[in-house]
DRENPA-3360 file (N, C-alpha, C; in nm, 2 decimals, always signed):
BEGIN
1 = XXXXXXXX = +0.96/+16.82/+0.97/+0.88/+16.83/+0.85/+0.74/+16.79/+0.88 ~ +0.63/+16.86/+0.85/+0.50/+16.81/+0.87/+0.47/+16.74/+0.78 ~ +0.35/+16.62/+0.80/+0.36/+16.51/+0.67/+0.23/+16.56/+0.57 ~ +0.30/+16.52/+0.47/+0.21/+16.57/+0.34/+0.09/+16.50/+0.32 ~ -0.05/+16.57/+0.28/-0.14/+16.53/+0.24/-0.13/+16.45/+0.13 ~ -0.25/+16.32/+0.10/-0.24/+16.25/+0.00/-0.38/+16.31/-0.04 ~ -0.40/+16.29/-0.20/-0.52/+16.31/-0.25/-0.62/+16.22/-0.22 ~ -0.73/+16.21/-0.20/-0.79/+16.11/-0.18/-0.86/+16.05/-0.33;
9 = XXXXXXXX = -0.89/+16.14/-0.40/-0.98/+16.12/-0.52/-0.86/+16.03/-0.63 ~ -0.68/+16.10/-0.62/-0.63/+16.01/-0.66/-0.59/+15.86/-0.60 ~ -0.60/+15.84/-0.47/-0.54/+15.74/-0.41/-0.66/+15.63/-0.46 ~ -0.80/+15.67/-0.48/-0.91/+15.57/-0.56/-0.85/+15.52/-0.65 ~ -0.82/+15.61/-0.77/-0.74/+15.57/-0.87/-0.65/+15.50/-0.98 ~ -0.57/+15.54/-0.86/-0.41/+15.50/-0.89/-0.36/+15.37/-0.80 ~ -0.27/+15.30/-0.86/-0.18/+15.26/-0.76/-0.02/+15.20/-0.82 ~ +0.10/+15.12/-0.74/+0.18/+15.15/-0.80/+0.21/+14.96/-0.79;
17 = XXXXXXXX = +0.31/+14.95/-0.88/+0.32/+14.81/-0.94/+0.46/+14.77/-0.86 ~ +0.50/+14.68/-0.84/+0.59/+14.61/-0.77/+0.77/+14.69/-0.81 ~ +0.74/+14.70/-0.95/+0.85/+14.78/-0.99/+0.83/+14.94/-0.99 ~ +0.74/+14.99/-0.89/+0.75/+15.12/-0.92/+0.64/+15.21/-1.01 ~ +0.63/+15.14/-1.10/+0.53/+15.20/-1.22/+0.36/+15.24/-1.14 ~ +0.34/+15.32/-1.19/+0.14/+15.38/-1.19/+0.05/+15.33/-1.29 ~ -0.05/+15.23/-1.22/-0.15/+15.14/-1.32/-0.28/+15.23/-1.27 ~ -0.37/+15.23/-1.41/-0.47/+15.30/-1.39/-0.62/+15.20/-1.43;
25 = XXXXXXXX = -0.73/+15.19/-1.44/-0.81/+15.12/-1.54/-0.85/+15.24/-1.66 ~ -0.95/+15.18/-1.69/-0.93/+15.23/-1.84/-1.09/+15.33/-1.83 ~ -1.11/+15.38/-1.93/-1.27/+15.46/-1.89/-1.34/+15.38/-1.97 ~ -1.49/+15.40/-1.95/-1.61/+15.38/-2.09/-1.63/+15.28/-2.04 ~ -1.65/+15.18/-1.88/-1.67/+15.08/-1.86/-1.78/+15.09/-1.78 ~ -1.81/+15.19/-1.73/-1.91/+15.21/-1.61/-2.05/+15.22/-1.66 ~ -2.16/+15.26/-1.76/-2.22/+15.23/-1.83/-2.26/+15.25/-1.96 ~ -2.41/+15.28/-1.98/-2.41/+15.27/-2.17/-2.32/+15.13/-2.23;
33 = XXXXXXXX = -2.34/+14.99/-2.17/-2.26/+14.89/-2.23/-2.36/+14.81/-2.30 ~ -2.47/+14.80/-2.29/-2.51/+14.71/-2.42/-2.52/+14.74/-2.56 ~ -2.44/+14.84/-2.60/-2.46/+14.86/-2.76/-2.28/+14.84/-2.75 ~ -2.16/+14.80/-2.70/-2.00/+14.74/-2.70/-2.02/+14.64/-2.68 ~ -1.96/+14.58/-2.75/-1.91/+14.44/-2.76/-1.88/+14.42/-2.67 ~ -1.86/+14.24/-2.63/-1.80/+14.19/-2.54/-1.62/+14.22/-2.55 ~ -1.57/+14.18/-2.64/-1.47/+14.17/-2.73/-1.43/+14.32/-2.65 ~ -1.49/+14.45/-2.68/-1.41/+14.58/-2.59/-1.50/+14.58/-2.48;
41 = XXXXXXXX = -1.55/+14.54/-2.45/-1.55/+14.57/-2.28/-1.46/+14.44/-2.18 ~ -1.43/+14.36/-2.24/-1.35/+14.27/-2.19/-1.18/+14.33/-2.18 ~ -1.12/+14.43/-2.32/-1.05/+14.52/-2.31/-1.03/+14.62/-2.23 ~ -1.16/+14.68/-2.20/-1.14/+14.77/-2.13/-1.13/+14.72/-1.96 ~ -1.16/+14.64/-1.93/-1.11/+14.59/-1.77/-1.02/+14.55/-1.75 ~ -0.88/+14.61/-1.86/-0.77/+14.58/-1.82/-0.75/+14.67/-1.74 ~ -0.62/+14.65/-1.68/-0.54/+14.80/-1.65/-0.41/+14.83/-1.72 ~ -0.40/+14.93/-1.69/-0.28/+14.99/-1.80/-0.17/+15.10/-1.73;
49 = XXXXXXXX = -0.06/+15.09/-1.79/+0.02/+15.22/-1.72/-0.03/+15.36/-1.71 ~ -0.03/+15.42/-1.63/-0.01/+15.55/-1.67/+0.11/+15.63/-1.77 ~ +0.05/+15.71/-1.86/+0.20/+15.75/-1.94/+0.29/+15.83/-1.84 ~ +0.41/+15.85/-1.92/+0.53/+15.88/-1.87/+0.47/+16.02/-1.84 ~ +0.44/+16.10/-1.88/+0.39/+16.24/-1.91/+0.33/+16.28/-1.78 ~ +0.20/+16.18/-1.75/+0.11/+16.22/-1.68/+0.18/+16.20/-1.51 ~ +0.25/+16.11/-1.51/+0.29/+15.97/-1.38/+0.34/+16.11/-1.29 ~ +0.42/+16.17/-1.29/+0.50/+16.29/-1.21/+0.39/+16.35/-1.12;
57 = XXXXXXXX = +0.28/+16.39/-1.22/+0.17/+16.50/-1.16/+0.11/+16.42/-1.08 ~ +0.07/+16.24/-1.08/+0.04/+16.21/-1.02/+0.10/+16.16/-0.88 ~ +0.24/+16.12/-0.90/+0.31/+16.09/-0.76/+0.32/+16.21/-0.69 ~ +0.32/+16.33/-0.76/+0.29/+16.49/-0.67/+0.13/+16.44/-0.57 ~ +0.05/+16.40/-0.62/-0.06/+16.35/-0.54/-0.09/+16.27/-0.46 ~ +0.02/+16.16/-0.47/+0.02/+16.07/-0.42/+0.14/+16.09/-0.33 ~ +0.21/+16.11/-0.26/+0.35/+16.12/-0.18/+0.36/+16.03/-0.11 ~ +0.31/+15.95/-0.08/+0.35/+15.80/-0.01/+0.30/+15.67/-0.11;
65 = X = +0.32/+15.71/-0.24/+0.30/+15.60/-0.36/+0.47/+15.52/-0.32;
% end
């Protein structure tokens, strides 16, 4: 079997959590931030799951996730 390409633009992205799961960060952090609050921009530098929905298409991109 020849080995599969990974995306590179998802592998920035994405990565996977100890159990398995795809954590993403969040958007609207990168600029235009002095008119948001501290309060949501402190929110938005969490990270978060990816939904169930989306996670498939993305381990298709990722094949050694």
């Amino acid at each position: 079997m020849p080995k599969l390409k990974t995306r590179k633009a998802a592998a920035k992205r994405f990565r996977a959590t100890g159990s398995g799961k795809i954590v993403r960060r969040k958007a609207f952090k990168n600029h235009l931030l002095e008119h948001k609050s501290s309060n949501k921009k402190r929110k938005l530098s969490k990270t978060v799951l990816v939904d169930e929905r989306d996670a498939e298409n993305v381990r298709l991109m990722l094949p050694y996730l």
